[in-house]
Backbone as CSV, one residue per row, in Angstrom:
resi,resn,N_x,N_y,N_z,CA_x,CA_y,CA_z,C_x,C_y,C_z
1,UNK,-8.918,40.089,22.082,-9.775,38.950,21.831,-9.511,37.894,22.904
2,UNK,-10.596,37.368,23.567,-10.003,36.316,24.793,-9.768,35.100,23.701
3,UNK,-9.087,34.542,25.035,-7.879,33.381,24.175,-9.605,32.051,24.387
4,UNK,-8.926,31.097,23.302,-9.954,30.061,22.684,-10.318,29.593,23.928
5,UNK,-10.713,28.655,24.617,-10.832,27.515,25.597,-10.593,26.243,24.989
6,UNK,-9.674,25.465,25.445,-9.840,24.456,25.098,-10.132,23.391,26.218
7,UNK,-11.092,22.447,25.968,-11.672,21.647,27.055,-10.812,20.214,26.560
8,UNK,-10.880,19.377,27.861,-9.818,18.468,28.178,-10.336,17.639,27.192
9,UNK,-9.529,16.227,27.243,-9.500,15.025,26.269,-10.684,14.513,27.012
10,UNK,-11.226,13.593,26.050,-12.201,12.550,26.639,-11.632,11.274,27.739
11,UNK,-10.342,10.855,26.399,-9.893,9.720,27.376,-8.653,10.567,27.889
12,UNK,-8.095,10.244,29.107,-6.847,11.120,28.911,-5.190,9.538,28.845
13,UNK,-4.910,9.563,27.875,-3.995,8.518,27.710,-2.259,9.170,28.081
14,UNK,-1.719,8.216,27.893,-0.110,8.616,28.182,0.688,8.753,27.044
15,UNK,-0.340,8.031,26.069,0.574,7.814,24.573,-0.175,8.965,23.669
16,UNK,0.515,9.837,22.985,0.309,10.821,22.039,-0.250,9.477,20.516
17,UNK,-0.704,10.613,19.723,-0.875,9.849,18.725,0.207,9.371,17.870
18,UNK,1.637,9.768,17.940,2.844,10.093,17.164,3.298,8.614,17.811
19,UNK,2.699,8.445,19.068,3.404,7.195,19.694,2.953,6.074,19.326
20,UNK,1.527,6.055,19.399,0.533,5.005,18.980,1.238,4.701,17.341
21,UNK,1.373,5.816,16.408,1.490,5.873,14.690,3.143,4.832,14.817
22,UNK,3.426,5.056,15.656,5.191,4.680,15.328,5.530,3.131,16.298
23,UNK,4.321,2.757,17.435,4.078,1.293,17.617,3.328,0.334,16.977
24,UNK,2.719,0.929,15.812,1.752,0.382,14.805,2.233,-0.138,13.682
25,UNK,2.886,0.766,12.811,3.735,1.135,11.729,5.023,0.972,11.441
26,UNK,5.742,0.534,11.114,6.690,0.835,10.451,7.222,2.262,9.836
27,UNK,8.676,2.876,9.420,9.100,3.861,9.115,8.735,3.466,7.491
28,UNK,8.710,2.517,6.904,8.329,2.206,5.600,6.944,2.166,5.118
29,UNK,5.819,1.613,5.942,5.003,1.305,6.325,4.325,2.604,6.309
30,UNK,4.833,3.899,7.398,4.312,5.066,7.660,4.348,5.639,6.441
31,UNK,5.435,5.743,5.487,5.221,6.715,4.410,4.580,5.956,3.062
32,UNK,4.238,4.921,2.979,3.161,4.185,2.243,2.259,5.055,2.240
33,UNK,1.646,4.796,3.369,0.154,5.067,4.155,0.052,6.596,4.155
34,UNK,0.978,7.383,3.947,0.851,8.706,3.761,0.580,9.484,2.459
35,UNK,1.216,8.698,1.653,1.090,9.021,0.343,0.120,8.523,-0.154
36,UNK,-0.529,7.001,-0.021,-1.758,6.856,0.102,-3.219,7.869,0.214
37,UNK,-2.652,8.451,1.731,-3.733,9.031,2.532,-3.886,10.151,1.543
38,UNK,-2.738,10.624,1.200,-1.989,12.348,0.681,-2.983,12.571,-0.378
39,UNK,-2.706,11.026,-1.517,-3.652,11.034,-2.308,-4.946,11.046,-2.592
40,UNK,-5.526,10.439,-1.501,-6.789,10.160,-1.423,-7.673,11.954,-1.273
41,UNK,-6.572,12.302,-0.423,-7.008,13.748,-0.176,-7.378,14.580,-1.161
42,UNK,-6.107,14.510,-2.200,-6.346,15.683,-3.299,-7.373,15.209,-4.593
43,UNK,-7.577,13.761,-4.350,-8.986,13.223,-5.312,-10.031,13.818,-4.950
44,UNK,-10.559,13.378,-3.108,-11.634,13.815,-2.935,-12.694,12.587,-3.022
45,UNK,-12.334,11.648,-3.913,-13.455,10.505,-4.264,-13.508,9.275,-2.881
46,UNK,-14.393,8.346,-3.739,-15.098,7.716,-2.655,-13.534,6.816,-2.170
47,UNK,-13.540,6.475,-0.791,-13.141,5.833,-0.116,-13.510,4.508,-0.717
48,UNK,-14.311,3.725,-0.622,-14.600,2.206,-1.096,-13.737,2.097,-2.428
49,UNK,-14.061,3.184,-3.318,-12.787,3.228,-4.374,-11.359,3.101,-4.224
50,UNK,-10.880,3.859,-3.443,-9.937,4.560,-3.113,-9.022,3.173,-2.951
51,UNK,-9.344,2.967,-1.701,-8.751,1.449,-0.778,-8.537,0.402,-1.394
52,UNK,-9.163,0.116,-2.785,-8.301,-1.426,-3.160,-7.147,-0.687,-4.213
53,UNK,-6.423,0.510,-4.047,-5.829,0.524,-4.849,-4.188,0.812,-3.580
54,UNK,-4.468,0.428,-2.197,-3.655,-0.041,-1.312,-3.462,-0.988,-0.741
55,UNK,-1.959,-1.771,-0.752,-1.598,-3.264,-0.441,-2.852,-3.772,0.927
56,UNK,-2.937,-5.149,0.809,-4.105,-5.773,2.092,-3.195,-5.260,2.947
57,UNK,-1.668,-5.762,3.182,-0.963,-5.572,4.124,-0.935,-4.600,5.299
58,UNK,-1.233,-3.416,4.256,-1.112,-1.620,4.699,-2.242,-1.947,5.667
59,UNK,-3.247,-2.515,4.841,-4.818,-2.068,5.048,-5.142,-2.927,6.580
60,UNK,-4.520,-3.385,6.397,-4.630,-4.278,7.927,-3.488,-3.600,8.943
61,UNK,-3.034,-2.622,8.746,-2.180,-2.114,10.093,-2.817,-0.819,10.175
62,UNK,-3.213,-0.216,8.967,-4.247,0.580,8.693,-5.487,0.835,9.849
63,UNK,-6.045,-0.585,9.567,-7.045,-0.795,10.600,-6.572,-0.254,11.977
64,UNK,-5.329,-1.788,12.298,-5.323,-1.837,13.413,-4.899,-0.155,14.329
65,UNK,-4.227,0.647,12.912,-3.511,1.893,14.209,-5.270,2.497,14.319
66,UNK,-5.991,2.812,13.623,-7.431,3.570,13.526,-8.333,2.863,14.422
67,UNK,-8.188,1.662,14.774,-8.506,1.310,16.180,-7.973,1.589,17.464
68,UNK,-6.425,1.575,17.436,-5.650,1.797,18.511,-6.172,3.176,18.685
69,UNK,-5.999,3.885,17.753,-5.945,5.929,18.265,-7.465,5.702,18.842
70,UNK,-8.562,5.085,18.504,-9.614,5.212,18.622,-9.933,5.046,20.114
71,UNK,-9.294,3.692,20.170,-9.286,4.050,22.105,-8.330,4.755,23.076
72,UNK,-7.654,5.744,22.435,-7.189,6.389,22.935,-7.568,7.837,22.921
73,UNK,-8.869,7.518,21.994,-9.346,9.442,22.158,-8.711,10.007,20.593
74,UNK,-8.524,9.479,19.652,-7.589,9.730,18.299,-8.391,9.198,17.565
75,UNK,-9.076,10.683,16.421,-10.101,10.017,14.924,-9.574,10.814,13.969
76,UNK,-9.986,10.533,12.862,-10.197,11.213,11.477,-8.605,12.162,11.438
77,UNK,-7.779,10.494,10.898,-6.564,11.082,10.540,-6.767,11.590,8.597
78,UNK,-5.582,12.817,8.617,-5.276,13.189,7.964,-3.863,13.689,7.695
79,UNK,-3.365,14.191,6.183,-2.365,14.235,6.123,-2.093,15.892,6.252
80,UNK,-0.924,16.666,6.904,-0.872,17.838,7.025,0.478,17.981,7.096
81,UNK,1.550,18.766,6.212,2.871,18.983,5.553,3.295,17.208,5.206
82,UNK,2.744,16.726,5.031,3.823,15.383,4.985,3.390,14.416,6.388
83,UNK,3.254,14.751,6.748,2.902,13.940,8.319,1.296,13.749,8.792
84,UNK,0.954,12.436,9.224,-0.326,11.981,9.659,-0.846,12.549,10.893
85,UNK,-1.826,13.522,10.974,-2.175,14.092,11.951,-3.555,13.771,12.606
86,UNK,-3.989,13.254,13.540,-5.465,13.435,14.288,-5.828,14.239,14.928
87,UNK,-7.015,14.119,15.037,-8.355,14.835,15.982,-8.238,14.534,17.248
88,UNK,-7.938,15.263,18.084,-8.378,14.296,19.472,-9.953,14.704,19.924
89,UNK,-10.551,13.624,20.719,-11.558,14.156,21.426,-11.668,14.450,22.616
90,UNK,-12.897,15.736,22.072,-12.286,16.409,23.541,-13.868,16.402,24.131
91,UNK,-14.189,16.784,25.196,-15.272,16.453,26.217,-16.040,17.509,26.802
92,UNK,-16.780,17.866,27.322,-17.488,18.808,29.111,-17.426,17.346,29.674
93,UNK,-17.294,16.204,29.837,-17.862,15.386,30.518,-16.407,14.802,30.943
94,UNK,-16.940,14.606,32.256,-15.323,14.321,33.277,-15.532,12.543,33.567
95,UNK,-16.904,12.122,33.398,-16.848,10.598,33.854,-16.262,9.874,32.727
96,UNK,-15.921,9.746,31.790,-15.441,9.024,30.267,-14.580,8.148,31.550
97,UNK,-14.534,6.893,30.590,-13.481,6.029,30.716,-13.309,4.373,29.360
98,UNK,-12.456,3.953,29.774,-12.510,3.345,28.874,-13.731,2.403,27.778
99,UNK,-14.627,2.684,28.835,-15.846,1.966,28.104,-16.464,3.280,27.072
100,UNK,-16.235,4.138,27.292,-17.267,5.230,26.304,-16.486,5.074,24.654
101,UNK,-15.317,4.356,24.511,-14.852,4.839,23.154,-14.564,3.108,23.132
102,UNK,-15.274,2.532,23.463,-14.880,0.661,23.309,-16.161,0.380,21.823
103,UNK,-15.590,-0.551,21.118,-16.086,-0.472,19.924,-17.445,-2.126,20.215
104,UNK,-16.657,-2.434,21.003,-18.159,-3.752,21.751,-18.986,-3.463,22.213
105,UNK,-20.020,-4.171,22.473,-21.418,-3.690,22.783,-21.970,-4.688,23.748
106,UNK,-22.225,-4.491,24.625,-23.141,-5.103,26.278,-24.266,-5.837,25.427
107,UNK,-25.094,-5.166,24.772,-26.094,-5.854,24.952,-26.395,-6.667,23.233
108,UNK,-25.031,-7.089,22.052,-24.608,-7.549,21.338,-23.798,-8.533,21.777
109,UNK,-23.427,-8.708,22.973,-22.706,-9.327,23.464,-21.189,-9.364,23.555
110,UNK,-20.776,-8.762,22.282,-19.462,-8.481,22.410,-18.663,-7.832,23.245
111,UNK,-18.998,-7.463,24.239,-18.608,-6.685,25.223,-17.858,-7.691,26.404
112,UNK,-16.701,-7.762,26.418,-15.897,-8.601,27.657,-15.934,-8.706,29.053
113,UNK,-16.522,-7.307,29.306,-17.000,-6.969,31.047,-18.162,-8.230,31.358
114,UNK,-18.883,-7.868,32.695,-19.663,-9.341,32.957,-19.859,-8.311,34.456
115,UNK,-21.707,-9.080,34.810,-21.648,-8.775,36.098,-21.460,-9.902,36.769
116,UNK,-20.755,-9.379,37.870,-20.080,-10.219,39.112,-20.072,-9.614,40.307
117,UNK,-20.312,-10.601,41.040,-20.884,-10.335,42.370,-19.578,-9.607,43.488
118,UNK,-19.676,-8.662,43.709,-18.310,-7.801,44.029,-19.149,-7.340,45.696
119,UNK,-18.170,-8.071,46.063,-18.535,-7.282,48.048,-20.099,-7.683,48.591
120,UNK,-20.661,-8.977,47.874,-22.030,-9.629,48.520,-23.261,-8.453,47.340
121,UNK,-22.653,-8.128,46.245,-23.713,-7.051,45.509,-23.068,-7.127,43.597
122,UNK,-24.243,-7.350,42.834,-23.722,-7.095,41.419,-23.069,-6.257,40.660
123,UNK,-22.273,-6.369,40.415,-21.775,-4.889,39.910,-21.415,-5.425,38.105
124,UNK,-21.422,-4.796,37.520,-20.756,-4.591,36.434,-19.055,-4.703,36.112
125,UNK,-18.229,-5.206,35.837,-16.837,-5.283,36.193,-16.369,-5.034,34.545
126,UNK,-15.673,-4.418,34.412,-15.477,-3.716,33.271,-13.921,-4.837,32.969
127,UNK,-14.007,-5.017,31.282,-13.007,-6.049,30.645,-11.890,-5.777,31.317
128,UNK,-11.241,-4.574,31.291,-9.943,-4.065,31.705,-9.712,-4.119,33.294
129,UNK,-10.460,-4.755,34.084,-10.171,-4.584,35.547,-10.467,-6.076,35.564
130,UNK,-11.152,-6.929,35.256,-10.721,-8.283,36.302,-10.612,-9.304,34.575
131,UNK,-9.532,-9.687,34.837,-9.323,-10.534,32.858,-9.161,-11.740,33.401
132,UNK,-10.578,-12.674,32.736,-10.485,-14.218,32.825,-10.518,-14.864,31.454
């Protein structure tokens, strides 16, 4: 049987998701949120339910790691032996960069980039390359 293919990451980052989970979290913190998650799993029921029956506290680092993995190419964690595991995304497309998985929007305005006049011509200057 030929072996699977697996095609590269979208974003390609330096930090694994294990790294991102453990600069986010706490060791106390992490197994909250697991048993949480663990549970939520073997219910099956709605999420909007689910969530006020976990501290705000959680729910706000919660957020913040499910944003962090998010720009790093890291979704739809789950729990697998005991431990929080993600998805990475993966691509055919070699141009990705940090703008394809940015949760702001250009033309909502939320978007931090700006065009600026670069070398006598407009360009687009992306948040992460010139910060005012």
């Amino acid at each position: 049987m030929p072996e699977k293919r697996k095609l590269p990451p979208l974003v390609k980052t330096l930090r694994t998701a294990d790294t991102l989970i453990r600069a986010v979290l706490s060791e106390a913190d992490y197994k909250d949120l697991v048993k949480h998650l663990q549970a939520h799993q073997k219910t099956g029921g709605e999420w909007d339910v689910y969530r006020k029956k976990i501290p705000d506290d959680l729910l706000v680092k919660f957020k913040e790691l499910l944003q962090v993995c998010r720009e790093n190419g890291f979704i739809g964690p789950k729990i697998e032996a005991d431990q929080m595991v993600f998805k990475q995304i993966v691509t055919h497309n070699q141009n990705a960069d940090k703008c394809t998985l940015c949760n702001n929007n250009l033309i909502a305005g939320s978007c931090k980039g700006r065009m600026r006049k670069i070398n006598n011509h407009w360009q687009f200057a992306n948040c992460w390359l010139y910060v005012n």
